[in-house]
Each structure stands twice: as C-alpha cells, then as structure tokens.
N, C-alpha and C positions, 0 to 999 in steps of 0.2 A: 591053673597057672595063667600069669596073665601074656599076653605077648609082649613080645620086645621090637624092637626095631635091629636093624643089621649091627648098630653101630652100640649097640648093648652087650651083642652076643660074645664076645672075647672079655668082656668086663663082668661087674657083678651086675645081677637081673637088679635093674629099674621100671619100677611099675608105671606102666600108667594106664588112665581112665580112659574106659570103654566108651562111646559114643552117647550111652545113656547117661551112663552115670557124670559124665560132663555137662549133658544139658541139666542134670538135679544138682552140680555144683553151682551153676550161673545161673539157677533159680535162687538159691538160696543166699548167692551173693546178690545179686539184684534185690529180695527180699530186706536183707538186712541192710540195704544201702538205703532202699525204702525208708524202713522204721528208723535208722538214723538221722534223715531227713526230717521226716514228723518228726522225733524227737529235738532235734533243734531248731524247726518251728515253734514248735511249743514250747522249749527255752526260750524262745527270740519272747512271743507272745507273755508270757508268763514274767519275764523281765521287765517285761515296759509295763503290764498290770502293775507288779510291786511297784513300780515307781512313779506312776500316775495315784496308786493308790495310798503311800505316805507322804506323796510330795506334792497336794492339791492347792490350785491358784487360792486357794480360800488360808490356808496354812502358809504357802510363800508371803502373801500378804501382811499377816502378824508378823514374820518374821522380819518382813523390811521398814513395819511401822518399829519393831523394840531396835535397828537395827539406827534407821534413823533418830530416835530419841538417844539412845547410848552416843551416837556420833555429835551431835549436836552438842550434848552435856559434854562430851572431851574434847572437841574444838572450840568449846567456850572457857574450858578448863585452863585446857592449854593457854588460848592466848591471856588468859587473865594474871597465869601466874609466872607463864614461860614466856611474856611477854610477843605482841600481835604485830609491834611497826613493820607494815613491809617495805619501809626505807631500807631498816637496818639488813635486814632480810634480802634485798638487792644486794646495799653493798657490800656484805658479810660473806655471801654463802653461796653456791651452785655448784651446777656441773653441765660437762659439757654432755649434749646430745647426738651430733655428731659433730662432722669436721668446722670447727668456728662457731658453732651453733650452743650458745650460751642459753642454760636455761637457771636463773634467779630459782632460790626456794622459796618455793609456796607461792609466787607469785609470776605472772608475765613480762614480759620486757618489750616494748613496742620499737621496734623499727625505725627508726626517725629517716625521715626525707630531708634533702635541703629545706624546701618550700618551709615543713613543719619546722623544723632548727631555726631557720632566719625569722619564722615568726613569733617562737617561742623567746628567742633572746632576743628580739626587737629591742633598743634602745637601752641594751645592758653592756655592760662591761666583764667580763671572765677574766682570771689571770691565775695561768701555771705557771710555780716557784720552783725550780731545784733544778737540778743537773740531766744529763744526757739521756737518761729515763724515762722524767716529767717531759721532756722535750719531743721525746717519741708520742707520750699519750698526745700533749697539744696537736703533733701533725695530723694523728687518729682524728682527735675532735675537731679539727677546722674540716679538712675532708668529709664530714656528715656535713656541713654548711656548706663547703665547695669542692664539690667530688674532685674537681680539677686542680686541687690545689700539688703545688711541687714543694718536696722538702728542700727548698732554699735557704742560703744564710748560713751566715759566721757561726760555724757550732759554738764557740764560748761567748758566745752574746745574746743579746737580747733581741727577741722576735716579734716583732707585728704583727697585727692582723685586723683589716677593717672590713666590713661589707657596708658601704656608704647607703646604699641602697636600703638595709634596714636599720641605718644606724648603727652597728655592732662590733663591737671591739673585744679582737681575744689577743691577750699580749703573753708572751713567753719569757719570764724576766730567768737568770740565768744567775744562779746561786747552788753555791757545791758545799757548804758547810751552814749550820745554824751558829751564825756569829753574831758581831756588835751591826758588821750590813745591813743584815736581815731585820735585825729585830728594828734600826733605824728609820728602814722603808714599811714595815708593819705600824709603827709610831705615827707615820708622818700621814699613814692613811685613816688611824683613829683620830688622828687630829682633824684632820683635811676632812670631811663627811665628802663634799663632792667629787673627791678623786678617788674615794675606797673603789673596787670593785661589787657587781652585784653576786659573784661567784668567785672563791679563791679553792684552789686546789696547789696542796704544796706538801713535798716529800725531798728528805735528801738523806745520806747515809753512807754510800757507796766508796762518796771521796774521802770522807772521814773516815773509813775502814782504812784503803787504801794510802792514805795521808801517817796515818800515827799505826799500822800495823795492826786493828784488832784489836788491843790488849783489853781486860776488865777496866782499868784507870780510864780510858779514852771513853768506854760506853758510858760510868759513873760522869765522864765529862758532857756528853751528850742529852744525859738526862737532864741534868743542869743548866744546860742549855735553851731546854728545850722548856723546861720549869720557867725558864725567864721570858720565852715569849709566849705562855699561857696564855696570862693575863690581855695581853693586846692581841692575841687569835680570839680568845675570849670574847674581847668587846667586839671585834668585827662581827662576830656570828649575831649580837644583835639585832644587824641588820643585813648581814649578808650570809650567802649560802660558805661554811666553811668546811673540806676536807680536809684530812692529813690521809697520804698516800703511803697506807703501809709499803715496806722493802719489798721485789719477788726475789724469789730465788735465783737460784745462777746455778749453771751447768758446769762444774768445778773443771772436769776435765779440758774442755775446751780453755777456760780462760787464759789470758797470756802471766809473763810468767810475773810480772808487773803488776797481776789483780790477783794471784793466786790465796791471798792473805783475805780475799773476801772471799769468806764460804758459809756455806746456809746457815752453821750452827752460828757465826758471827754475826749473822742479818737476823737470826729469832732475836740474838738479844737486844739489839740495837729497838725492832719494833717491839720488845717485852715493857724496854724501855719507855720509848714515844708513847705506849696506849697507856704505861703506868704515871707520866708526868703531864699527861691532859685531860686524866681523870682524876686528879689528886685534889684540885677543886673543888669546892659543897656548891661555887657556883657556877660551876662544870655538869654538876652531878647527872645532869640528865644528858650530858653528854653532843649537846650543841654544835660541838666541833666533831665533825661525824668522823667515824675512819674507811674509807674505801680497801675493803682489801677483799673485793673481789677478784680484781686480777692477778691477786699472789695466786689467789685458791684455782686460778685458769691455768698461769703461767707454769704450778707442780706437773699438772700432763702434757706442757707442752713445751717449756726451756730446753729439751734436750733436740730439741727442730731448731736454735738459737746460733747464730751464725759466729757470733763470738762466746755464746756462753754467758754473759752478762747485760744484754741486748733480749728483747723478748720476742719472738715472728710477730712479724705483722698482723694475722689474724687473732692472734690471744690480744696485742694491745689495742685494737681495732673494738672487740669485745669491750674492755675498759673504759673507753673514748663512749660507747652508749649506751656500759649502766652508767655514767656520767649525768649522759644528756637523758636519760628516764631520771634521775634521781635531779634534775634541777626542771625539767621541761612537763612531767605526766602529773604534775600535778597544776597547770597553766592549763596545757590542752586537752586534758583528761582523756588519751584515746582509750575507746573500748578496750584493745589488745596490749594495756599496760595498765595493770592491776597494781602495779609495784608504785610506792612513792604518791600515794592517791587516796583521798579523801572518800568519804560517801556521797552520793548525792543527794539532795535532800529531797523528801517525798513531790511529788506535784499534786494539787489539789486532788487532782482527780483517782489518785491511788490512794488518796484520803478517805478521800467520799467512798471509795469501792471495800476500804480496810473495813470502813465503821458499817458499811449494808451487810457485810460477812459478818460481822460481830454484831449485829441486831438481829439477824437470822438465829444465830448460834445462841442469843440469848432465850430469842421465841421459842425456840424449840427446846430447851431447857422448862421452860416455864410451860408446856404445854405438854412434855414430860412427865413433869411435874402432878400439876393438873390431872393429868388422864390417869397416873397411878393410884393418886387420892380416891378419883371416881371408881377407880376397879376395885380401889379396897371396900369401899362403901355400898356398893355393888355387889351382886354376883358377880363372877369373872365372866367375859362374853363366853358362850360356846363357839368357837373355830368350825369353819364351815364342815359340813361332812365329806370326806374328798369321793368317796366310793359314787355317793347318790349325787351328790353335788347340791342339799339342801344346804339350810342356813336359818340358824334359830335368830329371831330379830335381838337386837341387843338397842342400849339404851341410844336415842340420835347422839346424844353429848360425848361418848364414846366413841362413835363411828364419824365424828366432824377432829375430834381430837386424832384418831389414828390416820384418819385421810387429811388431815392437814400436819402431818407430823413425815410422812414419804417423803415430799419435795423436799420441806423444809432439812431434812437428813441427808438428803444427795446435796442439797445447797452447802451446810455446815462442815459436811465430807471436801467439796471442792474448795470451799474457804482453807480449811488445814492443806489440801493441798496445793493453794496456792501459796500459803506460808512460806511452803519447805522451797518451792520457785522462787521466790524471793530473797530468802539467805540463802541458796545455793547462786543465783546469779543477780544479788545488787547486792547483797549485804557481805559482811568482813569476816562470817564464820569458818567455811570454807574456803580453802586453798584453791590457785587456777595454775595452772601449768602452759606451755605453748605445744602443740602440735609437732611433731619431723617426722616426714616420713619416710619410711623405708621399704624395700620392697616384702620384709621379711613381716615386717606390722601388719600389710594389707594382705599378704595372699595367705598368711600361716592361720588366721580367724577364720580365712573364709573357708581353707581347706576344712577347720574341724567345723564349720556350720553346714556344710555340703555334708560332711559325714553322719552329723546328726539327723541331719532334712532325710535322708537316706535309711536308715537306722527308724524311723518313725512313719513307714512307710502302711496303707489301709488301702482294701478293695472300696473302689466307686462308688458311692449308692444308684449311680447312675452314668451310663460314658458318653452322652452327647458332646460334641467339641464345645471344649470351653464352657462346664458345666462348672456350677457354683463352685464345688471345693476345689475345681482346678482354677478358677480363679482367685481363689482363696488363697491356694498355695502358688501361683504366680505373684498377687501383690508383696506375698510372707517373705519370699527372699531376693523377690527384690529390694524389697526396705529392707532388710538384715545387710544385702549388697550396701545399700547406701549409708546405712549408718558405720559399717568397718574400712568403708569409701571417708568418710569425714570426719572421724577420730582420728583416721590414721593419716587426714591430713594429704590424701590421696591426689587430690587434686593438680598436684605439683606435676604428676607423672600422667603427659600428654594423654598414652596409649589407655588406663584405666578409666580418666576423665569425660574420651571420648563413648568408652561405652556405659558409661554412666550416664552418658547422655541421653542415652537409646533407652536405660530404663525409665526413665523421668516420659521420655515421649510411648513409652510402651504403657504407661500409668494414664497418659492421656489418651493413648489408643482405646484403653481398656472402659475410659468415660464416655467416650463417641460409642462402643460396640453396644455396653449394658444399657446405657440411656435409649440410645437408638433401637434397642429391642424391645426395650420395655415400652415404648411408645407405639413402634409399630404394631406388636401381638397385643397390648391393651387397649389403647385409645384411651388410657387416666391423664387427662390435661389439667385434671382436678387441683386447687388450691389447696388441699390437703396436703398432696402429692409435694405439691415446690417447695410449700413452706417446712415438709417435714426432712427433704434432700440439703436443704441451705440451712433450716435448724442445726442437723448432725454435723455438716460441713464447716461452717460457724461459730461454733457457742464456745470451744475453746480458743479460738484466734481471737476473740470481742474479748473473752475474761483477761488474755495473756496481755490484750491490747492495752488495759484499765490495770492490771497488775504488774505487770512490767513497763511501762508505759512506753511503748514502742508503737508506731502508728503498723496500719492495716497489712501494706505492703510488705513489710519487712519479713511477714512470714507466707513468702511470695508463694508458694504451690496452691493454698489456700485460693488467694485472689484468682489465679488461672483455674484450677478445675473449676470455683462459682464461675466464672465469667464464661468457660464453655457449656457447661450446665445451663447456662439461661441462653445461649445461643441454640445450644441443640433444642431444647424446649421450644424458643422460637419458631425455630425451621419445622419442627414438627406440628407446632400448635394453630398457626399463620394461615389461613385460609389460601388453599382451599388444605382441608386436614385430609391427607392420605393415609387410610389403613391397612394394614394385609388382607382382610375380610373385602374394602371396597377394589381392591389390587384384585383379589380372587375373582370377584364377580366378575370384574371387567379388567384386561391387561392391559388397559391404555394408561391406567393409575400409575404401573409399573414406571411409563417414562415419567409421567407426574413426578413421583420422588425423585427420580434420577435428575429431573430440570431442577428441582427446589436443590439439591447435592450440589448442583454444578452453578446457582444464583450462589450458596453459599462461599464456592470455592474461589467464585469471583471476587466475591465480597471481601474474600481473605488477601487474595491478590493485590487486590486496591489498597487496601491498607497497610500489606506489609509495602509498597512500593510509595506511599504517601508518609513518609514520616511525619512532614509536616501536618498532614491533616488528622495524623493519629495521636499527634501530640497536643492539635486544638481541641480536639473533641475530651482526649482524656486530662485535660487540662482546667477544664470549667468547672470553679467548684458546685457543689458538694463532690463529684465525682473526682477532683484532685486530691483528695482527701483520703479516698480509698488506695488510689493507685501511686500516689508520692512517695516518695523516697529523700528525705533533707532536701524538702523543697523541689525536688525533679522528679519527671517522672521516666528519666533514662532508663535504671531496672525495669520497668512496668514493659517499657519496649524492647525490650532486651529478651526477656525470659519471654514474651508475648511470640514475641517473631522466632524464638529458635525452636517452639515447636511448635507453628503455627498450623501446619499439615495434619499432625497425628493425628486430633478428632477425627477431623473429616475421614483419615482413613479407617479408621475405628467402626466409620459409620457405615463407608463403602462394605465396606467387610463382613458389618452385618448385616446388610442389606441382600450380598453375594450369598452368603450362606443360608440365610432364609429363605431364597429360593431356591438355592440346589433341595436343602430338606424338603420343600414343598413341592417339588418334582419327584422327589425319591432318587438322586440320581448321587446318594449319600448312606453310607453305611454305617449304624453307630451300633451295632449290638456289640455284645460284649465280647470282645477278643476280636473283632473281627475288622480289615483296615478300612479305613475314612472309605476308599474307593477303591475299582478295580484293583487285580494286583499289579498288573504291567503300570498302571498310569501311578497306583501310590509307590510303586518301587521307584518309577521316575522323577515325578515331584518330589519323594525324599529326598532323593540323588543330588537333584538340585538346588536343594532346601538347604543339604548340606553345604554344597560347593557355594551358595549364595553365604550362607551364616560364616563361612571361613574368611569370603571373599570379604566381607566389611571389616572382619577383623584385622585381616593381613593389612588394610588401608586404613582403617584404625590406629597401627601398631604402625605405622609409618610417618602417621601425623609429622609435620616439624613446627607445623603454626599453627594457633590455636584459634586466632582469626579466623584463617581458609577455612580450617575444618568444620570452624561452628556455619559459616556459612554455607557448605555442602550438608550439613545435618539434616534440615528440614526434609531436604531432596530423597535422602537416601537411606535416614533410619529407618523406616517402614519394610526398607529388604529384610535386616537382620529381625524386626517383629516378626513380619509373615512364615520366615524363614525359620523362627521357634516355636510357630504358630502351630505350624505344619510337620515339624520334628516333633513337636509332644503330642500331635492328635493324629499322625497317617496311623499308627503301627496300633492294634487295638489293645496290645495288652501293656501299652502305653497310658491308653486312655481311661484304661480299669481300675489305675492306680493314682493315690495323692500320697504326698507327703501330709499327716496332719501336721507336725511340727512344724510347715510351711505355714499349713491351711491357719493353723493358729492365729500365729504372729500376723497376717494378712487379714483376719477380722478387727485387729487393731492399727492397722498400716498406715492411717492416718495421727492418727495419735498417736504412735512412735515418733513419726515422722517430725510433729509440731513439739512434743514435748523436748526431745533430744537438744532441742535449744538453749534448754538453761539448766536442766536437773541430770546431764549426761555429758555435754559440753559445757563450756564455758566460756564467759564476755561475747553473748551472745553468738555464737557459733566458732569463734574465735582462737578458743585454750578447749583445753580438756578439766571437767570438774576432779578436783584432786579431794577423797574422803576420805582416804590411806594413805599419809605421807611417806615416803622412804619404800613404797613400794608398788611400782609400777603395775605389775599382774596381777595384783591382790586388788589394788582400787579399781580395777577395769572391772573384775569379778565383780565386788562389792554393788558397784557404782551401779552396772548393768542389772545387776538384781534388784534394785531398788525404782530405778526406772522402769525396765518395764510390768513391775507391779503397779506403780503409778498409774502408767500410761493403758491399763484395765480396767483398772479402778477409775478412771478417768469415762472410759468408753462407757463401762456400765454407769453412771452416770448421767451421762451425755442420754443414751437411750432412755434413761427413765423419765430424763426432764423433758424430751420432747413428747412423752405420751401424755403428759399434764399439760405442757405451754402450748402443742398443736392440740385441738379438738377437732373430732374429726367430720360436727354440723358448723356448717357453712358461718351462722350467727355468730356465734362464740368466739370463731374463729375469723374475722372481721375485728371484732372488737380488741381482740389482742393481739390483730395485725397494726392497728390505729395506736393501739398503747405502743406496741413497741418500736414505731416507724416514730413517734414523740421522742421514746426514751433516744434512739439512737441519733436522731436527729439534735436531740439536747447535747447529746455527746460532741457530734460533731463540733458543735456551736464554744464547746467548751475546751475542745481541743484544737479550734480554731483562737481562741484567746488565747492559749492556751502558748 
C-alpha cells in the first residue's frame, strides 16, 4: 500500500509517487517535451522546404511576367471601351482618404500653391455663376490664389476679385435662377469675344426648388430652360474652359423650415435634368461643357458636419475649389503629382535613340537566334560540356560565336522589356496613380507582418564573425523592406518614423565606409578591375532609368551618394603612401598612418560641409553639374550630401577598430559564444540598450524637422553602434540570420531604384494603382511584380558586368575610352537637350 500523508488519513487513500517513481515520471515528461520540440522543428523546417520548393524565384517570375501582360491587356481594355479621360475621372468621381483629403479616381490631384495658381491663371479671367453655393466654391478658389482672402461683400451681389500683380480676375456674378438674365449676359459674352471669360463655372437650382416648391412642372421648366442656354454655353466652350456644377446634397433635417421643400430626391432631379439637356446636342456630344460633380460625390460623407444643412463645411468645398484648379491649371504646369487633366509628354530625342538601341538588340538576337538554330540543325547538335570531368567536346566556332554573342544580347533584350513596363507604368496613360496618406495603421501594420516573416525564415551562420556577409545581407534586407513600407505609406509626414529613417539611410552608408574600408585594408586590390566592376553594379540601372525616363542623374540621389563615397574611400585608401594591415603588422607606426589619413579625411568633410559656398562652386562646373543637378540647382546634391556626411567615415573608424581588436584576439567569435568578456559584453549591451532607446525617446520627441536633420550627422552613429552591438555581443545572436532578410538585401539596391516608377508612382510621388477599387489586393499584386523585376534586374546587372568589365588590363582600357565617349556624348545631348 502506498503511504498517505496525515491529511489523507480521515478520507479516502490518495496515492501518491514514490521518490523513484517521480524522477521516471519527469523523465518521461522531459522526454516527450523533447520529441515535441523536434517535432515542431521539423514542422517549422519541413514548412518552409514546401514552400521554397513550389514557390521558386524562377516560377514567381512567369507568374508576374502572365500577371503583367493580363494587366496591361485590361487597362488598355478598359480605357479603350470604358473610356480613359482623367478629366472626367477628377471631376466625376473619388473618395475621401481621410479627414479632407480627396483622392480623384485613378488619377492624382496636385496641391496648388498661391505662387503655382497666380501663375497658372496669369492674365485669365474665371467667373462663378449662381447662388450662395457657387459663391462658397469662389471663396475656396480665390483662397488657393490668396490664402488671406476674407469672405467679404453683399451676399446677393456680385463679387470681385483681382490680383493686379499677375493680371488675374475671378469675378462672382450672382444669379439664383436660369432665366432671360442669364442667358442675356451668356449672349453678350459670345458676342463680345474680348470679355468672355477664359474659365466659366456655373450651377443654380436651390432657389428654384425653393421658389416654385419642387413640383415635376417646375423641373420640366428647368430643363427648358436650361435647353435654351445650351447653345450659348456651347459656343463659349469653344474657347473657353466651361463647367456646370452639379447640385450637393442637403442635410434635410437640419434645414429651416423655409428650405425644407429642397430635398435630395428633388436635387437628383433637377441634375437628372441639367446632364439630360447639355448632352442633348450632336454638337455637345463629346460633352465640352464638362459637369463637375465631384463635390456632390464629397459632400454625401460629409453635409451631415453642415451647419445649416444646405451649406457644405469648409473642407468638402475647399476640396471642389482644387479639382477645379487641377482641372483648369495640370495641364498648363503639368506637375508630376497631378496625373489628373494631363496630357503625355512627348518622347525627347534621347529616349528615342535608347527605344530604337533596345529594339536593334532585340532584333540581333532574333536573327542570331535564328541563325544558330539553322546551324545546329545542319549540324550535329554541340555535346554540352561533361559536368562530372569538366571536359568539353569542341563544337563548330560559328556555334560558339553565335551562343556567346547571343548571353549579353539576352540580358540586353530582357532589360529593354523591362524597361518597357517602366515606362507605362510611370509616363504613359495605362495605369492608374493614386496619392499617398498616411496613417499610422498603413506603416506599422506591414512592418509588423514583415518582422514576422523575417523571424519565421530564420538559418544557422555559416560563419559568426561580427557583421559577417549574411548578417549584412540581412541588415541591408529590412532595412529597405523599412523604407519601402516608410514611402508608400507616405511616412514621411510623421516626424518620429522619418527621423529614424534617417538613421537607416546613414546605417546604408556606414555599411559602405565598413565593407569598402576592409576590403582594402585585408586586400590591397586598388586594381581597375575592382572600381570599374563596384560603379558598373552601382550604375547601370540609374544611366538606363536616366535614357528611359529621362530624368537627370541626381534625381535617383542614393546612387549619386554611395558612388561619390566609393571613390572617396578608394581615394583615401589608394593615395600614397597606401597603408596595409600586412604593412600595419610589420611595423605599428602604419597604424597612426591610417588614423592621420581618417582624420585629413574628416577635415576634409568638415571644410566642406561648413563652405557651402565652395561646395556649390566646385559641384557646379560642368560636366560635374550635370551629375549632381537638380532643375538646374544643385540644392538636393547638398542636402542629402551634408545630412549624412559622417556615416562613412564612421563605417570606416569601426572597421579599422574591429580589425584590430580581432588581430589582438582580444574578440571572441566562436559559435555561441559572446563578442567579449562576460562582465564587459553584459555592460556594453546594457548600454547599447539604454543608448538605442535614448535616440529613440529624442527621436519621438522631434517638433522640427530642421533641428533634427541638423543634429543627425552628429548623433546617428549612436543608434548604429548601438545595433551594431545588440545583434553581435550575445553569440547565439550571432549564429543566426534571417534569410528572408539576407534575401531581399542581395537586391537592396535595386529595390531601392526600381520602387520609383514600377511600385510608386509620378516618380515617387502616388502610389502605382494595377487593382482598381482595391487597395490590399494592388499592394499585393503591385509588390509581387516588383520585386521580381527588381531580381531579374540584378541578375542582369551581374551578368553584363562580367562581359562589359574584362578582367586584363587592355581590353579593359579600351572599354573604358568607349564608354567615357558614349557617356560623355550623353552628356553633350542632355546638355542640348
């Protein structure tokens, strides 16, 4: 029997386990906690095979090339038969994105400034017709031309409006019904040519509801009415811009008891009418006389915010007043970020000349194709090398000049199509653009699930030195995953994300000072091999996007910054006298050697961010203005230049630091085991911590974006180091990468430059819209297609430079001279240009 305890003995006997037999039950539960563990290892493992092994970059690919040809065939579809103007399309149709924030279908709506208003309507005349309504929009509209404007003046009269300054007259004339008045002052302006207006916007209805009670009779009178000034709206639209201002709604309850008789179902008919008796016309039929009823389609979510009820808030007619001025002004100043009411631009020579070298490519390789198939039929088939022994039976030369001239030509004819789909996705009218808002639920909710993923796709090291290749791999991968869910979602607005966006951009240049700086120090390759095949990779997409989009150099500013650090760290390293680690070892006076050439550098940065003026002569001489302009300035160039002008350097310090602790041994990288000491890496983390929280807290505190960008230089390097040192003290930290990081960060550059026009849109601008009517599904879509691109791109990019770089000296001269001509001819043609 077993024993009991006291508190058993009055009860019934409760067993329990002997001392033995308890340590063989927490064998056996430890055992099976065990094997359940491997077993959801080997789930976890087993999961991510399946899905690495049906869902290969090679198979994503076909599916975004059938993905994109379907999409293109229905967005040509669409507008061919569902008709494409996105005039109408402004003033038709949207919805709101948040609070005032108007977003047009399918297209942008650019922002108008004073500056841009008064020079858009320089020496024009506007004039809004109708009643207390029309009178609201006019104050919206003068207000974009003079923020300071006051709604002054006799409500039942007529209102003025000059800005002498650019010539500009917008007059409010003051008519409550379409009668024999109206159509008198319509007359006398078909008549008069030099007193029409060069814009007429005119709506009335309200009083006439309220006037005669609503009835059918009165609307049959309206239409009638309104049939009689057809013809003289008509003829103004010959040469002027003409709307009619559909009715909005009204907040019935509120109204007094005086308007109660005008209510929504009485305002559909009244505009059932106006669209039915100004389209009745054959020479109307295209519809000349536009109708604005974008601000009805505002005013349904938002007349119940109406202070009378029949009055619209301020920010819905606010809204009205500038698809107004998009729909008379975006097609004058064509801004990037107003797609809506905008023609195409028409090619410039040079995206001529780059179409037709893409489509001479694509023809040679066709025909050499061609060619080479004939030859193999005619032929034995060549034998394919042996892979085992690595022999190779000789096959015929005419074969082996057609197969090795047919590689380049293939990666060439590949980036031509995909320069294609960059071009109707951002110049051409295929595609939809949308505008940006952000929210905080937009940027954090992506990054949550990309954190999860990154996590979720987690591999042992091949190796755990600090900051070894796949943990740099997976540092560049989510940092650019950061900055692309940073710039969709329009982040930028919200101080505290911004600023530490900032820190990744300078952590991207840290990471150039660290790699560059070691690879020179541990090699001593100063070789011309070496630069031309770093600025080839860096390069060749920003020269093609430069000739295909025709956007000059700067515009795809990271580009310009990593080359231009790149050939500075080169310098500093290549510059006599050249300090090695090898010549550092022999003798440690080398050691201050580098450190003085560090600190000639840091001066050097010093001087120039503190000479603007002499940073602006120097990068101001052409050819060199050329690369770093910006619409004729080179403001940007010193903007992005100076706000991370530090990070190299520290990038550099840091590998310099680390070089030699490893070369002391005074570093610990085996596997599992931490960076250093335990006391000191328990410390250093401690404060690695309290340093990474500390920037954040002041980060998040930001109020000006000024100050802040100007303490950046100074003090991003804490929040680097400080993640430097959190992901490398702890070793089973450093055992570990994310590939799903490491991935995306072999292409980090190329996400980076592509996102520009095949992922956003109006060059960084809108967001590309390839799903209309549905925001989550186009982001998927959009996203899948891009970054198969931007792989296809890379692997590209790689293949061309093992042809264009040769890796003897000779060769590689020669088609340094060719392409120092071609780019130089460029120049020459984008300086006519």
């Amino acid at each position: 029997m077993h024993p009991t305890t006291e508190r058993d003995s009055n009860s019934a006997y409760a067993p329990v386990c002997s001392p033995f037999e308890h340590s063989a039950t927490v064998v056996r539960l430890s055992a099976c906690c065990h094997g359940g563990a491997k077993m959801a290892v080997l789930a976890y493992s087993l999961g991510k095979r399946e899905i690495n092994q049906y869902f290969s970059i090679k198979n994503a690919k076909v599916l975004s090339f059938a993905a994109v040809v379907l999409l293109i065939a229905f967005h040509s579809a669409s507008r061919y038969y569902g008709g494409g103007d996105t005039c109408e399309w402004l003033l038709s149709s949207g919805r709101f994105l948040g609070e005032n924030v108007w977003q047009p279908y399918g297209c942008m709506m650019h922002k108008y400034k004073s500056t841009e208003a008064k020079s858009c309507l320089s020496h024009k005349r506007v004039a809004f017709i109708g009643d207390s309504r029309i009178r609201q929009l006019f104050h919206s509209y003068i207000k974009i031309i003079d923020p300071e404007h006051r709604e002054d003046g006799i409500k039942h009269e007529n209102i003025p409006f000059e800005d002498r300054a650019s010539s500009l007259k917008v007059d409010f004339l003051w008519y409550t019904e379409v009668n024999n008045s109206l159509k008198e002052h319509l007359k006398l302006w078909v008549e008069n040519m030099s007193a029409k207006p060069d814009v007429i916007l005119i709506g009335v209805a309200t009083w006439s509801i309220k006037l005669h009670g609503g009835s059918s009779e009165t609307v049959l009178q309206y239409r009638a009415n309104i049939t009689l000034i057809a013809p003289l709206l008509e003829a103004l639209a010959e040469d002027s811009e003409v709307y009619w201002v559909l009715q909005d709604p009204v907040h019935e309850e509120l109204l007094s008891e005086s308007q109660k008789m005008i209510t929504n179902e009485v305002i559909d008919m009244y505009n059932e009418a106006a669209v039915s008796a100004l389209n009745s016309s054959k020479k109307n039929a295209k519809a000349r006389v536009r109708f604005l009823e974008a601000t009805r389609q505002a005013a349904m979510e938002t007349i119940a915010q109406s202070d009378d009820g029949l009055h619209l808030p301020e920010g819905t007619r606010n809204v009205g007043a500038m698809v107004v001025m998009n729909a008379v002004c975006n097609k004058v100043l064509q801004p990037i970020d107003g797609s809506c009411c905008q023609a195409l631009p028409a090619p410039s020579a040079l995206q001529k000349l780059t179409a037709g070298a893409f489509l001479v490519c694509m023809v040679g390789f066709l025909v050499l194709h061609v060619l080479g198939h004939r030859r193999q039929r005619k032929t034995r088939p060549p034998v394919l090398p042996d892979v085992e022994s690595g022999e190779e039976k000789k096959k015929p030369n005419s074969v082996v000049v057609s197969l090795n001239s047919r590689g380049p030509l293939l990666a060439v004819c590949k980036m031509g199509l995909i320069m294609g789909y960059f071009y109707l996705c951002d110049r051409g009218d295929v595609f939809m653009k949308e505008q940006k808002f952000y929210t905080h639920s937009s940027f954090f909710i992506p990054l949550i699930y990309m954190f999860v993923l990154g996590i979720f796709y987690n591999e042992n090291s091949k190796e755990t030195k600090l900051l070894n290749r796949e943990q740099t791999d997976e540092w560049k991968g989510w940092m650019q995953l950061v900055i692309l869910i940073y710039h969709i979602s329009g982040a930028s607005a919200f101080l505290p994300v911004y600023m530490h966006v900032r820190v990744l951009v300078a952590a991207y240049l840290f990471q150039t000072g660290y790699g560059h700086f070691s690879f020179f120090w541990l090699k001593g390759d100063f070789g011309l091999y070496r630069v031309c095949q770093v600025l080839f990779r860096l390069n060749f997409l920003v020269v093609v996007l430069c000739l295909v989009m025709d956007r000059p150099y700067q515009f795809y500013y990271f580009v310009p910054l990593v080359t231009f650090w790149f050939a500075i760290v080169y310098a500093t390293m290549a510059l006599w006298p050249q300090i090695l680690q090898k010549k550092a070892n022999a003798n440690g006076i080398w050691n201050l050697g580098i450190l003085m050439k560090l600190l000639c550098l840091l001066l050097f940065i010093c001087f120039f961010a503190y000479s603007q003026g002499l940073f602006e002569k120097v990068f101001f001489v052409w050819p060199i203005s050329k690369l770093f302009e910006l619409q004729g300035s080179i403001h940007e160039w010193w903007f992005r230049w100076k706000l991370d002008r530090f990070a190299v350097i520290h990038g550099m310090v840091f590998a310099f630091t680390y070089l030699a602790l490893q070369k002391c041994q005074l570093l610990s990288e085996g596997k599992g085991e931490p960076l250093f000491s335990t006391p000191v890496s328990n410390c250093l983390l401690f404060i690695s911590v309290v340093s990474f929280m500390t920037y954040s807290i002041w980060a998040s505190s930001c109020k000006n974006k000024t100050e802040c960008n100007e303490m950046h230089p100074y003090i991003s390097v804490v929040q680097i180091l400080a993640f430097v040192l959190i992901r490398n003290i702890p070793g089973y930290a450093r055992s570990l990468y994310s590939s799903f990081f490491a991935w995306f960060g072999k292409i980090s550059l190329e996400l980076f430059i592509c996102q520009y026009h095949i992922w956003l849109a109006a060059d960084t601008k809108g967001i590309l819209v390839l799903v209309p009517g549905n925001p989550s599904l186009n982001i998927i879509v959009s996203t899948f297609i891009f970054v198969c691109v931007a792989h296809e791109i890379s692997l590209i990019t790689n293949d061309l430079a093992q042809v264009v770089i040769p890796k003897e000296n000779g060769p590689l001269l020669k088609r340094m001279l060719a392409l120092t001509a071609f780019l130089g001819a460029l120049l020459l043609l984008s300086r006519d240009h």
